[in-house]
C-alpha positions in Angstrom: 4.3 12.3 -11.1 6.1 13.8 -7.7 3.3 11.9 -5.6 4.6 8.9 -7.7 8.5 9.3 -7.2 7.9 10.1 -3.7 6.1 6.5 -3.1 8.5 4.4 -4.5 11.3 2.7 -2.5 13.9 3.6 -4.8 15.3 6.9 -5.0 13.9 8.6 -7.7 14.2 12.3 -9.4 11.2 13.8 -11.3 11.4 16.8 -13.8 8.2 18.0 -16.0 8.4 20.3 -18.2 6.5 22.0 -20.8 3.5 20.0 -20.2 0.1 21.4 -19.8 -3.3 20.5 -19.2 -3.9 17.6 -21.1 -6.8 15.5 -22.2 -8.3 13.6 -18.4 -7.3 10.0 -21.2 -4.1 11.1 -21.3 -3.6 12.1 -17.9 -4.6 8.6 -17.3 -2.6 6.5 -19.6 1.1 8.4 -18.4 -0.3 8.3 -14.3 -0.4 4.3 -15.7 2.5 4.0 -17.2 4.6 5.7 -14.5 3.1 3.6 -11.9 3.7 0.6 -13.6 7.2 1.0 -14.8 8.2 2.4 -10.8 6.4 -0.8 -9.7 8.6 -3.1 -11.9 12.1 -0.7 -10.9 11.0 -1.7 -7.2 10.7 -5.3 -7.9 12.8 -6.6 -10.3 15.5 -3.9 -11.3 17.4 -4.2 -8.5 18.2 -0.4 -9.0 19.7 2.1 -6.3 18.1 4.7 -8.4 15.5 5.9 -11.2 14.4 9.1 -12.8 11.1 10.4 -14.4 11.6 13.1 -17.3 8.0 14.3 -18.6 8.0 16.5 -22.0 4.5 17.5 -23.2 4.2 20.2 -26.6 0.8 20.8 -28.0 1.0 17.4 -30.2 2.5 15.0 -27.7 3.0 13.9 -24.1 6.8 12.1 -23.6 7.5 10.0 -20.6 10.9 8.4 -20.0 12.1 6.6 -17.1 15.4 5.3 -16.6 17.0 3.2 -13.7 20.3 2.1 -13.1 19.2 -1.5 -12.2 20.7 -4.9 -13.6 18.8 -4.5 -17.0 17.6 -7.4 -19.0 14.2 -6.3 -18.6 12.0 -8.5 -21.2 8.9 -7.8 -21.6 8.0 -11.9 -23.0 8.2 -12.8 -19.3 4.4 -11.8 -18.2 5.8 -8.7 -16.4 4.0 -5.7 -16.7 5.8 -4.3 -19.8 3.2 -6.0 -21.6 0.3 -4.0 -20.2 2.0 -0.9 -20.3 2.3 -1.6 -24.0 -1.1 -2.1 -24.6 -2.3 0.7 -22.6 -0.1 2.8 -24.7 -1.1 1.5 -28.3 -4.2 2.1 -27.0 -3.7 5.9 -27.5 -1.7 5.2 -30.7 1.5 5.9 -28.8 4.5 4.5 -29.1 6.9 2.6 -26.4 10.5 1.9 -26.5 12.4 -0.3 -24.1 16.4 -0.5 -24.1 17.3 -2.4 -20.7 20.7 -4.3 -22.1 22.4 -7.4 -19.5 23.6 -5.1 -17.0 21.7 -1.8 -17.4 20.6 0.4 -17.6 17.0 0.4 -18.3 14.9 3.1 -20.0 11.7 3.1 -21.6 10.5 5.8 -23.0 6.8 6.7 -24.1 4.6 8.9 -26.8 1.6 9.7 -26.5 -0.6 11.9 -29.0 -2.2 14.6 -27.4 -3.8 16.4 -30.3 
């Protein structure tokens, strides 16, 4: 996830914790997710900032990234919510997006790990 932060044009803080080896699908499916929600915080949030937060237990892998962008992030439009959404039903998981008319944004992710 560092490698991930460290590309993206906006300013962003990483912090993992208690997350293990996991399952090389699940590996997969959060490297997706991150890189997808960064790549929308670069184009269309119009944020100054963003952070990463990863929280893995033996039953579950969470992701959540916020930004402090314009908000109104609607995942109708064709952007790549969508696809994020599908990768993570996928896996069973569960996505939640709060990005109110004038941020902030964060979606948050849970995958199943067991």
């Amino acid at each position: 996830m560092a490698a991930l932060a460290a590309r993206c044009p906006v300013p962003v803080t990483a912090s993992v914790d208690g997350v293990g080896r996991l399952p090389a699908a699940v590996e997969a499916a959060a490297y997706f997710v991150v890189a997808e929600t960064l790549t929308n915080v670069a184009r269309h949030s119009g944020a100054t900032s963003a952070s990463v937060h990863v929280h893995g237990d033996e039953t579950a892998l969470t992701l959540t990234v916020t930004d402090d962008g314009r908000g109104g992030a609607d995942e109708s439009a064709g952007s790549g919510l969508a696809g994020i959404r599908r990768r993570v039903a996928a896996f069973d998981g569960v996505l939640s997006l709060t990005s109110p008319p004038g941020g902030p944004t964060v979606l948050t992710v849970e995958l199943p790990c067991a």
